[in-house]
C-alpha positions as CSV (number, residue, x, y, z in Angstrom):
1,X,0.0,0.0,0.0
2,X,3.1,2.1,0.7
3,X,3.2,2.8,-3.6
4,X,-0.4,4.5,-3.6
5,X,-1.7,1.3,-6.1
6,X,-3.8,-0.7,-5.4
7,X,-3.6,-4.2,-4.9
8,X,-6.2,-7.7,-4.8
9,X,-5.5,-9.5,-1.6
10,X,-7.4,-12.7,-1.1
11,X,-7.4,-12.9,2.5
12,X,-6.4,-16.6,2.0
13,X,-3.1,-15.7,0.1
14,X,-1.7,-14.4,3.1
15,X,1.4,-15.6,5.1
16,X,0.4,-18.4,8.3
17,X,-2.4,-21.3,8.9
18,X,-5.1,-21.9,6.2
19,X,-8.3,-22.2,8.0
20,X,-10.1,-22.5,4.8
21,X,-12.6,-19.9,5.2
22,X,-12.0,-16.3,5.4
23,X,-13.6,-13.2,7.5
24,X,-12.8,-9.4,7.4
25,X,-14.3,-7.2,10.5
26,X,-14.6,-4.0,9.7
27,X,-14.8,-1.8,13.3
28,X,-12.6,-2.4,16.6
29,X,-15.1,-1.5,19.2
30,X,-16.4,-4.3,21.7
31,X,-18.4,-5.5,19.1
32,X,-16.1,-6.1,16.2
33,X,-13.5,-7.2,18.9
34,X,-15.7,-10.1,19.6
35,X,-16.8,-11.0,16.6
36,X,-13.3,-11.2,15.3
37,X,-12.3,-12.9,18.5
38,X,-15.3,-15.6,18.0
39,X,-14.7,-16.3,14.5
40,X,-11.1,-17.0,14.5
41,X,-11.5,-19.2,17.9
42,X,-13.9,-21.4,15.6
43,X,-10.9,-21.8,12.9
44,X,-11.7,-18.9,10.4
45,X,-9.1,-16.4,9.2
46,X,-10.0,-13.0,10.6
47,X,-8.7,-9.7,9.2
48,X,-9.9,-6.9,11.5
49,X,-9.8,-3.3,10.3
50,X,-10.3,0.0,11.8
51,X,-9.9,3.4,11.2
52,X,-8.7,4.9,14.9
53,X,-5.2,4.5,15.6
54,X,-6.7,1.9,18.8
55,X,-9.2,-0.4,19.2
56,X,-12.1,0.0,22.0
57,X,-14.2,1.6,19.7
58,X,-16.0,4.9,22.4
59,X,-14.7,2.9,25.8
60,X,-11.1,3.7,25.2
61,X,-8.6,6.4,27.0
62,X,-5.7,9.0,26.0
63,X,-3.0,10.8,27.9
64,X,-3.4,14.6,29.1
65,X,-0.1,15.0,30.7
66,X,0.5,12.3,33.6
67,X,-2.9,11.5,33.8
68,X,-4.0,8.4,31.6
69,X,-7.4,9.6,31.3
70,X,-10.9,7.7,29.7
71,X,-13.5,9.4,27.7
72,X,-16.2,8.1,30.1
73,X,-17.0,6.1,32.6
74,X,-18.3,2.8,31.9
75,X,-19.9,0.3,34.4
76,X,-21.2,-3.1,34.2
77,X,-23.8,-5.2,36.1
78,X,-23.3,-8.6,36.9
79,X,-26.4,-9.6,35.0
80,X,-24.2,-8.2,32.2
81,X,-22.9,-11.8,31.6
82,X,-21.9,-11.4,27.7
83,X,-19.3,-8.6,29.1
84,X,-18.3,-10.4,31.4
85,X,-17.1,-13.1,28.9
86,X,-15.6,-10.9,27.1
87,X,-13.2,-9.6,29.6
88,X,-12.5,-13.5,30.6
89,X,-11.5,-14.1,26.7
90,X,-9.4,-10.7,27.0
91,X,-7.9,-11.9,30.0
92,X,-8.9,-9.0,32.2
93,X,-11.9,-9.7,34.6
94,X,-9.7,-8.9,37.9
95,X,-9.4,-5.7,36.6
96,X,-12.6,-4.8,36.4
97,X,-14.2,-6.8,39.5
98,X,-17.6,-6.5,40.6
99,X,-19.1,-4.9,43.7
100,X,-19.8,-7.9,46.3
101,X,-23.3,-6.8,46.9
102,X,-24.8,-3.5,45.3
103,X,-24.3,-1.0,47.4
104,X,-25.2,2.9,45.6
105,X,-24.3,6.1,48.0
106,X,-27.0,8.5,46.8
107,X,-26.5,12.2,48.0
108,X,-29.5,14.5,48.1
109,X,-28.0,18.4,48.5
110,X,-31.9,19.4,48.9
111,X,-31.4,17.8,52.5
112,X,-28.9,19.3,55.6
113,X,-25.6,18.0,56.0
114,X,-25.1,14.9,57.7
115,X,-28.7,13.9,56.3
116,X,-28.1,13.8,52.9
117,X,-26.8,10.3,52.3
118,X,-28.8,7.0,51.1
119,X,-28.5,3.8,49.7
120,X,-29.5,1.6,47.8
121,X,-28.5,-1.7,48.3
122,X,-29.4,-5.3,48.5
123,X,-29.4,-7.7,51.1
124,X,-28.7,-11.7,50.6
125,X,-32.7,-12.3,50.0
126,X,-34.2,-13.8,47.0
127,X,-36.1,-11.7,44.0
128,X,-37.7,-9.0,45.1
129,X,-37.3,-9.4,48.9
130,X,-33.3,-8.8,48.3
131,X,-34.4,-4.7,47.9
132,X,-37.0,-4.6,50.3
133,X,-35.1,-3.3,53.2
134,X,-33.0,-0.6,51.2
135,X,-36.4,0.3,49.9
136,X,-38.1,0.5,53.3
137,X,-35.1,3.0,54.3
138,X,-34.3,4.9,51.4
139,X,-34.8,8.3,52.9
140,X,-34.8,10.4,49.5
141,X,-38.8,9.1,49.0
142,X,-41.3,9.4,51.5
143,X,-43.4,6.4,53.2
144,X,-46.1,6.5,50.4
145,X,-44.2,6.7,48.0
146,X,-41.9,3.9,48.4
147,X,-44.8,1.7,48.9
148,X,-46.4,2.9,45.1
149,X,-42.4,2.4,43.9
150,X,-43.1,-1.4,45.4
151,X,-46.1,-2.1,43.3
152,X,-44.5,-0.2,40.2
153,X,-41.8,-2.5,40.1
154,X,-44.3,-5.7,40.5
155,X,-46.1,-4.5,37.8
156,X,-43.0,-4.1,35.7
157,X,-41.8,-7.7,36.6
158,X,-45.4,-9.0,35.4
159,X,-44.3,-7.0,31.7
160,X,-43.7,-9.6,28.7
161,X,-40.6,-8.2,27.0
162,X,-41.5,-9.7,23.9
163,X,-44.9,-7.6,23.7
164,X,-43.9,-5.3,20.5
165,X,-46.5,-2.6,21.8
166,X,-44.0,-2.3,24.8
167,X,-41.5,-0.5,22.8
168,X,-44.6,1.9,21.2
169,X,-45.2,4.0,25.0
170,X,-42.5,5.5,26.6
171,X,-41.6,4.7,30.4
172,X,-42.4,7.9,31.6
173,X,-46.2,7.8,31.2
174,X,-46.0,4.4,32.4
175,X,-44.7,5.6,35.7
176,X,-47.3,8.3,35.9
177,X,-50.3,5.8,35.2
178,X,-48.5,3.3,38.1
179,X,-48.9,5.7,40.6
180,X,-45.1,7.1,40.4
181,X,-44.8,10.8,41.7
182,X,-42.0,12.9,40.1
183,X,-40.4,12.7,43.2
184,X,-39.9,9.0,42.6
185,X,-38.7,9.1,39.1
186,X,-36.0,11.6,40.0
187,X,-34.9,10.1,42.8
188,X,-35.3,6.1,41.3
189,X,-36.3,5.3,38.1
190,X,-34.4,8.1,36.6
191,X,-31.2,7.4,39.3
192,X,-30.8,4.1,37.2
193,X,-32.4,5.2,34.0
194,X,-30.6,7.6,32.9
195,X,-27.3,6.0,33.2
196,X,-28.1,3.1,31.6
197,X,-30.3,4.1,28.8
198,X,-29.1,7.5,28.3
199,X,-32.4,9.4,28.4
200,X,-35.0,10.4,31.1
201,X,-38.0,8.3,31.8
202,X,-40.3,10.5,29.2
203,X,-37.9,9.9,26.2
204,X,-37.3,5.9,26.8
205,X,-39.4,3.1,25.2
206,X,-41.1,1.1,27.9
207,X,-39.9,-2.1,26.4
208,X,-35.9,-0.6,26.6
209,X,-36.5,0.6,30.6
210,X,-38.3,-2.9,31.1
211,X,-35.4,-5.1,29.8
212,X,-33.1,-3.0,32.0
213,X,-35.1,-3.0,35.4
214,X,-36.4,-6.2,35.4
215,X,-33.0,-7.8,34.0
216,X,-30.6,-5.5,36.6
217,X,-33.3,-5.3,39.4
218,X,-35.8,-8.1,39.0
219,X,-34.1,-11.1,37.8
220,X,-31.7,-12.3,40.5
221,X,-30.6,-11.0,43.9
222,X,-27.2,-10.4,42.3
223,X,-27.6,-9.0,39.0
224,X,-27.2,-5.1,39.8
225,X,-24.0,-5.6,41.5
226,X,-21.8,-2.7,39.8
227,X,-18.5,-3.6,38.2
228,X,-15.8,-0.9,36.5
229,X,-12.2,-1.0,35.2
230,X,-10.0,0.2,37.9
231,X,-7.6,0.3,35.0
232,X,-7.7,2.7,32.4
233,X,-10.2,1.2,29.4
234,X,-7.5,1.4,26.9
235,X,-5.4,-1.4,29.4
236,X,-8.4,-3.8,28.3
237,X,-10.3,-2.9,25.4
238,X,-6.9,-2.2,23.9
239,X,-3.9,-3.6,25.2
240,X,-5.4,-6.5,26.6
241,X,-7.8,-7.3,23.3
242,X,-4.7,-6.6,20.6
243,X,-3.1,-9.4,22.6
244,X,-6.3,-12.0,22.4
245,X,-6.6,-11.2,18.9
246,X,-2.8,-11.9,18.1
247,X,-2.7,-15.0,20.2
248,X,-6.0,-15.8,18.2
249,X,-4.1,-15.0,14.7
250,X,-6.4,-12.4,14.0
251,X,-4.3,-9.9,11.8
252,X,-5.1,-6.4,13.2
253,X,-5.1,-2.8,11.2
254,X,-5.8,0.0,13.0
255,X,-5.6,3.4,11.2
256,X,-7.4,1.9,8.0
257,X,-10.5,2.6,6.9
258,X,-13.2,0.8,4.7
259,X,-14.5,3.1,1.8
260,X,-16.6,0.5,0.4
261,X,-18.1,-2.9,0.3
262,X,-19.2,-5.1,-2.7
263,X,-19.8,-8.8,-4.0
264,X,-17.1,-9.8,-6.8
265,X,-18.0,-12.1,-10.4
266,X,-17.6,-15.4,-7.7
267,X,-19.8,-14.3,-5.1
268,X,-17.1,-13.2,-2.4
269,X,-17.3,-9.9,-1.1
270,X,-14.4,-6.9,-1.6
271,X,-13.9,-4.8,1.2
272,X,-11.8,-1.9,0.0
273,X,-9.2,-0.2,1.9
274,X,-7.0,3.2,0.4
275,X,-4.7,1.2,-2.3
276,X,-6.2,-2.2,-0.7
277,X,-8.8,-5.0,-1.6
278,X,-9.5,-7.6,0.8
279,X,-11.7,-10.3,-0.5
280,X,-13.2,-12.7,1.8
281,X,-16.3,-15.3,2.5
282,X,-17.8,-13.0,5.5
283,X,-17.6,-9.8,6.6
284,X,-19.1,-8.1,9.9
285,X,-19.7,-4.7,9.2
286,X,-19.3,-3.3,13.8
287,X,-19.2,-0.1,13.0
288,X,-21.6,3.0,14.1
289,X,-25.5,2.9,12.1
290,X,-25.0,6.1,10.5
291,X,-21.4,4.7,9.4
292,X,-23.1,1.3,8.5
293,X,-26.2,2.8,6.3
294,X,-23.2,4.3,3.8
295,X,-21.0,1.3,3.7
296,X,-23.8,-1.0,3.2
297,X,-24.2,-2.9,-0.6
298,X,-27.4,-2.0,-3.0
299,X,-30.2,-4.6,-1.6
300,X,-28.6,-5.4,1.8
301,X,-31.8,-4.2,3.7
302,X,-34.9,-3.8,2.6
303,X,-35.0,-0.5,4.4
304,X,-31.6,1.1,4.8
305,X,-32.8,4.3,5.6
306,X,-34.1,3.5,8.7
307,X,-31.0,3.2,10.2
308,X,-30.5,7.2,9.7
309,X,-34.0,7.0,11.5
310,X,-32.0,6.1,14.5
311,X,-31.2,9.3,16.4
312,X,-28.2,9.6,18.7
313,X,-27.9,10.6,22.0
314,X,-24.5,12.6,24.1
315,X,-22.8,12.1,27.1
316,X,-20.7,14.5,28.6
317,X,-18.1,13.7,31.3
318,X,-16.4,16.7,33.6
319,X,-12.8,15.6,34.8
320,X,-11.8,17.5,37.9
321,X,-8.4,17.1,39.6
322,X,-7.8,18.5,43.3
323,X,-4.9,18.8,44.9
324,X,-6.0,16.6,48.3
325,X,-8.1,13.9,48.8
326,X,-12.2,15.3,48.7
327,X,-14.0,12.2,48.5
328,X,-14.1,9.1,50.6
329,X,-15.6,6.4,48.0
330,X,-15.2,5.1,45.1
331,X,-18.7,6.7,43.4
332,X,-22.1,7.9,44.3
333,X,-24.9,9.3,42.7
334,X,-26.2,12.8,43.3
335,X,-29.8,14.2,43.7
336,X,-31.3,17.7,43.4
337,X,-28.2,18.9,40.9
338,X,-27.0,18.7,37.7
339,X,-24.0,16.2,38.9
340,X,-25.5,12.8,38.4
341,X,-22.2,10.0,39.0
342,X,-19.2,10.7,40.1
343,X,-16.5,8.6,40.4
344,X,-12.9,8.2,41.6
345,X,-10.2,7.9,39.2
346,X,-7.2,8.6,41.1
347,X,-5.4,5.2,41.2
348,X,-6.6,4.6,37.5
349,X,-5.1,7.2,36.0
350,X,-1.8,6.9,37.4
351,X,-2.1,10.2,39.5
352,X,0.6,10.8,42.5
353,X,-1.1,13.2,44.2
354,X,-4.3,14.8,45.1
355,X,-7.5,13.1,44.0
356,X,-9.0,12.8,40.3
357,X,-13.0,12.9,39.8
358,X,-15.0,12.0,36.9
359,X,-18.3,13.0,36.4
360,X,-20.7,11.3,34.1
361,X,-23.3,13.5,32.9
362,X,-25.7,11.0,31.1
363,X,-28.5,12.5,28.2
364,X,-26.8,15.7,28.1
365,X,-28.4,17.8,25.1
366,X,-28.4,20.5,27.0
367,X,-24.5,20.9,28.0
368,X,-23.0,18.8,25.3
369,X,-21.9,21.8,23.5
370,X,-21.2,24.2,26.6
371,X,-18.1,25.9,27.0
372,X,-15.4,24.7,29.5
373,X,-15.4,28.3,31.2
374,X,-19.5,27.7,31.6
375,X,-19.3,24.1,32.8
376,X,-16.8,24.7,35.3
377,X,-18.5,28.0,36.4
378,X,-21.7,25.2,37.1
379,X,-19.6,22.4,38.2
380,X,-17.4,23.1,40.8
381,X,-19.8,24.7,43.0
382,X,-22.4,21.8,42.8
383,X,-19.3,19.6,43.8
384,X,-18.6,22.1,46.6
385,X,-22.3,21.7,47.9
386,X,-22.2,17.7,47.7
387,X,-18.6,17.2,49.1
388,X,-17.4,19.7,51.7
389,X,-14.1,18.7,51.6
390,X,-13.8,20.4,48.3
391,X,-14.3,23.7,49.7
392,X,-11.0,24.0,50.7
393,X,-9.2,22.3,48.1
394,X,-7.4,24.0,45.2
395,X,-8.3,23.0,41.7
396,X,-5.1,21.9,39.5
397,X,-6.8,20.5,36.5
398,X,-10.6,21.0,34.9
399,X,-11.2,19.8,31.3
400,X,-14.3,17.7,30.0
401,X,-14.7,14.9,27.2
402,X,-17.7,15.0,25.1
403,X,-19.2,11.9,23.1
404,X,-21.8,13.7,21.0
405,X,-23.3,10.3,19.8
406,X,-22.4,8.2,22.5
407,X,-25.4,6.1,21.9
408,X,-28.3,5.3,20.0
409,X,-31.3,7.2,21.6
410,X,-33.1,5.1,23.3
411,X,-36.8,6.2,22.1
412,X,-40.4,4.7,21.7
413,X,-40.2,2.9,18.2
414,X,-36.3,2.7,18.4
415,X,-37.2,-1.5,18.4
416,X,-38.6,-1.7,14.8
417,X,-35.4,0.0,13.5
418,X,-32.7,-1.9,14.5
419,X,-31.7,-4.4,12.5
420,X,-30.6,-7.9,13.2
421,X,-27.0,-9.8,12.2
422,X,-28.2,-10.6,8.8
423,X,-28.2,-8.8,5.8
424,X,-30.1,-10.2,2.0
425,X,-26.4,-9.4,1.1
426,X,-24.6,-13.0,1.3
427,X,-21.8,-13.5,3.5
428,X,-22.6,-9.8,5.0
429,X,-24.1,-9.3,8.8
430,X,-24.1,-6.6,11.3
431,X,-22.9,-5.8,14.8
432,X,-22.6,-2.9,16.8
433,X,-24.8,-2.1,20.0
434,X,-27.0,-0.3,17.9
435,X,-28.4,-3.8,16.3
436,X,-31.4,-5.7,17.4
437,X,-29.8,-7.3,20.8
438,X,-32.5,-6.4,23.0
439,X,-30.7,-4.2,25.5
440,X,-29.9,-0.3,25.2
441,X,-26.5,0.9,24.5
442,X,-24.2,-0.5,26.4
443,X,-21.1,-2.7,26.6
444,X,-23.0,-5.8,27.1
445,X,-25.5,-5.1,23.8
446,X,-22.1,-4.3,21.9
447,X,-20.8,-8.2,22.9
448,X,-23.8,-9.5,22.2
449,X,-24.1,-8.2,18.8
450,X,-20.6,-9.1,18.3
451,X,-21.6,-13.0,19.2
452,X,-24.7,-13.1,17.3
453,X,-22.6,-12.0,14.1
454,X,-20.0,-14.8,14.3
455,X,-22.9,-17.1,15.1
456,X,-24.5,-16.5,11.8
457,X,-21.0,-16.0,10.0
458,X,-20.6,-19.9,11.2
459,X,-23.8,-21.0,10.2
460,X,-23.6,-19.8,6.9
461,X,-19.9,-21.2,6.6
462,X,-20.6,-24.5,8.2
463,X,-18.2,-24.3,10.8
464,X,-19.0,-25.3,14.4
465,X,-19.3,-22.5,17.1
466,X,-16.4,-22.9,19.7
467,X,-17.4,-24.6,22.9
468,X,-16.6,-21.9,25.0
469,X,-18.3,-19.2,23.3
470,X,-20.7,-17.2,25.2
471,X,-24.6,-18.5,25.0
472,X,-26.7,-15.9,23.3
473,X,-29.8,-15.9,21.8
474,X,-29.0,-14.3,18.3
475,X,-31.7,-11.4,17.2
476,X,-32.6,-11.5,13.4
C-alpha cells in the first residue's frame, strides 16, 4: 500500500495457517472485537480493520499530561454476563471486579448536611425481597411513595418483554399511570435510567427501561451488582484485546478505513481499503449505524434508511483534579443537581497526588456543547455543595470529554429500526450495540451483537461454534 496502487489481496493468500474460510471485521469496538475474537476461535481467518489508531471503539482512554485519562466512565452489572465473557476471553476480569453486593451512596444536597446520604442496596434475600429493606429505608422518597415504587416494580416484573406494543409507549407515562410521583422518578427510576439508557423516563421506550429494570433489578438478587475498570479502558479494550486477537491469529489494522463494500464475479465480497482489496467469504460490518447505512451494498436491507432514522444521543463527562483527597468512596450518585455520578479515578489514571474525579453526565443535550469556562462556572460549585471537603481544596486541572453520539437514543419505536445480524447481502451481517440485541446501548449489547454476528458467519460457513463461546440468543 506504501506505492499509492492498489492491490487484490485474497485474504487466504496471506502468510500463516489456512483455516479454509475467510472473515474481514470492519470496526474495533467491543463489538467487532468479539466478533473477530469468535470467528477466528472457531478456525476462520480473521482480518480486523479500523480506522482509529486503537481499538475500543468509544470505551477507550488518551494521555493529558500524567494523567491516563478515559472518555467516560463505563460500568457493568453482573447480569451483564456477555461482558463479562468478554473480559475473561481478553484476560482481564480482575481488573474490572464486581461490587460484592450492590451498594449505591445517593446524595440529596436538597437535604442538611449529615442527612443527605442513602443507599440503595441489596441484602442476601431472593427476588424481590433482596431490595426490600433498602427500599423500606431509602430516605430520599417518603413512606407512600416507596410503597407505590413497590407495586411499580411488580407491575414491571409482570411486563412480557416480547410484547412489540412495549416498545410503542414511553416509560415515563408508564410511571405516571402506576402511581409514580415525580419525586420518585428523579430520585429512582431516573437514578438508574438515565445512566443506563441515556435518556429520562419521558424519552425511553417502555420495552428498553423494562429489559433493563427487570434484568438488573428483578431477575436475580445479584444482578445489579456494579463492576468498573480500575484500569484505564485502553489497558483492556486495547492492550489486553490486541493481545487476544494476536494469540487468536487475527491480523489487526488499525488506522485503516473501509471506503466501500461489494460482492465480486464469484460471489465473495471486496472490502476496499485506500490502495487495498480484501476479499473474503464474511464480513461483519461493527461499526456505528450512521457509518453502516453508507458502507452497506445496494439490496442489503430492505429498508436502509431506517438506520438514519435512529437518532443519537450525548454524554458528557467533567474531569476535575484536586490537589487533596475530597472524596471518601469510590462513586455515588447525586440528587437535586446537575451532577448525576461521580466517580474516583485517582489510582486509575496513574495520579501521585491529590484526587481525580470523573463526572458522568448521562442525556446531556443541554451541555453537550457548553463551553469549559461555563461548565466549570456550574460544576465546581455543585461539587462544593455535595462534598465539603472540596471547599477548601485547590483545583489543578478541569477539562471535559464529550461523546456527542455516545449512543443510539433510546426512544419509543427505536425496536422496529434496529436491525438484526443478517443482511439479503450473502456473506454480509451486522454488529454494533446499535443492532437488534434487545438491551440499550451498552457494553454488554455491543458483545452480544458481536456474538450473534460470528454465530450467523458460522452458520452460513458451516463451521462449528467454539465450545466456550458465550450463550446468546442471536436477534434476526
Amino acid at each position: 500500500m506504501t506505492d499509492g496502487s492498489r492491490t487484490e489481496v485474497p485474504l487466504a493468500d496471506m502468510p500463516g495457517p489456512r483455516s479454509g474460510r475467510d472473515a474481514v471485521v470492519v470496526g474495533g469496538g467491543l463489538a467487532g472485537i468479539t466478533a473477530a475474537l469468535a470467528l477466528a476461535d472457531a478456525g476462520v481467518r480473521v482480518t480486523l480493520l479500523e480506522g482509529r489508531p486503537r481499538l475500543g471503539g468509544l470505551a477507550f482512554s488518551f494521555q493529558r499530561g500524567e494523567l491516563t485519562v478515559d472518555n467516560g466512565q463505563h460500568v457493568y452489572l453482573r447480569c451483564c454476563t456477555a461482558y463479562r465473557w468478554f473480559l475473561d476471553r481478553i484476560g482481564g476480569a480482575a481488573l474490572a471486579p464486581l461490587q460484592d453486593r450492590l451498594d449505591v451512596p445517593v446524595l440529596d444536597v436538597a437535604r442538611p448536611e449529615g442527612r443527605r446520604l442513602g443507599r440503595l442496596r441489596r441484602d442476601a434475600l431472593p427476588v424481590p425481597l433482596h431490595l426490600g429493606r433498602s427500599l423500606a429505608t431509602y430516605p430520599h422518597l417518603s413512606l407512600a411513595e416507596r410503597a407505590k415504587v413497590g407495586r411499580a416494580a411488580l407491575a414491571l416484573k409482570g411486563l412480557d418483554l416480547a410484547d412489540p406494543t412495549l416498545d410503542t409507549q414511553d416509560f415515563g407515562s408508564w410511571l405516571t399511570a402506576h402511581g409514580q410521583s415525580a419525586r420518585a422518578v428523579e430520585a429512582l427510576w431516573d437514578l438508574v435510567g438515565v445512566a443506563t439508557l441515556n435518556a429520562v423516563a419521558g424519552d425511553a421506550s417502555l420495552g428498553l427501561a423494562a429489559m433493563v429494570f427487570k434484568t438488573g433489578l428483578l431477575s436475580d438478587p445479584g444482578a445489579a451488582d456494579i463492576g468498573w475498570a480500575r484500569v484505564p479502558l485502553g489497558e483492556l479494550h486495547d492492550r489486553l484485546a490486541r493481545k487476544a486477537l494476536d494469540s487468536a491469529g487475527v491480523r489487526t489494522e488499525v488506522r485503516t478505513r473501509v471506503t466501500s463494500i461489494s460482492t465480486d464475479d464469484n460471489g465473495r465480497l471486496r472490502v476496499q481499503v485506500p490502495g487495498e482489496t480484501l476479499r473474503a467469504d464474511a464480513v461483519v460490518l461493527a461499526v456505528p449505524h450512521r457509518e453502516a447505512h453508507d458502507l452497506l451494498p445496494d439490496g442489503a436491507l430492505d429498508a436502509p434508511e431506517r438506520l438514519l432514522e435512529i437518532g443519537t444521543a450525548p454524554i458528557l463527562n467533567v474531569h476535575v483534579v484536586y490537589d487533596r483527597k475530597v472524596l471518601h468512596k469510590p462513586f455515588f450518585a447525586a440528587l437535586g443537581t446537575p451532577v448525576q455520578w461521580v466517580f474516583d479515578r485517582t489510582d486509575a489514571s496513574g495520579l501521585k497526588n491529590g484526587q481525580y474525579l470523573a463526572l458522568s453526565q448521562s442525556a446531556a443535550q443541554d451541555e453537550i456543547d457548553a463551553p469549559v469556562a461555563e461548565l466549570r462556572e456550574r460544576y465546581l460549585p455543585e461539587l462544593e455543595r455535595l462534598l465539603p471537603g472540596t471547599r477548601g481544596a485547590e483545583v489543578t486541572d478541569f477539562f471535559v470529554t464529550r461523546e456527542r453520539t455516545a449512543t443510539f437514543a433510546p426512544t419509543p419505536g427505536v425496536g422496529r429500526l434496529r436491525p438484526g445480524a443478517r443482511t439479503k447481502a450473502p456473506g454480509l451481517y451486522l454488529a454494533g450495540a446499535w443492532t437488534a440485541t434487545g438491551w440499550p446501548a451498552t457494553m454488554e449489547s455491543a458483545v452480544r451483537s458481536g456474538v450473534s454476528a460470528a454465530d450467523a458467519v458460522l452458520s452460513s460457513l458451516g463451521r462449528p461454534r467454539p465450545r466456550h463461546l458465550f450463550e446468546v440468543e442471536e436477534a434476526a
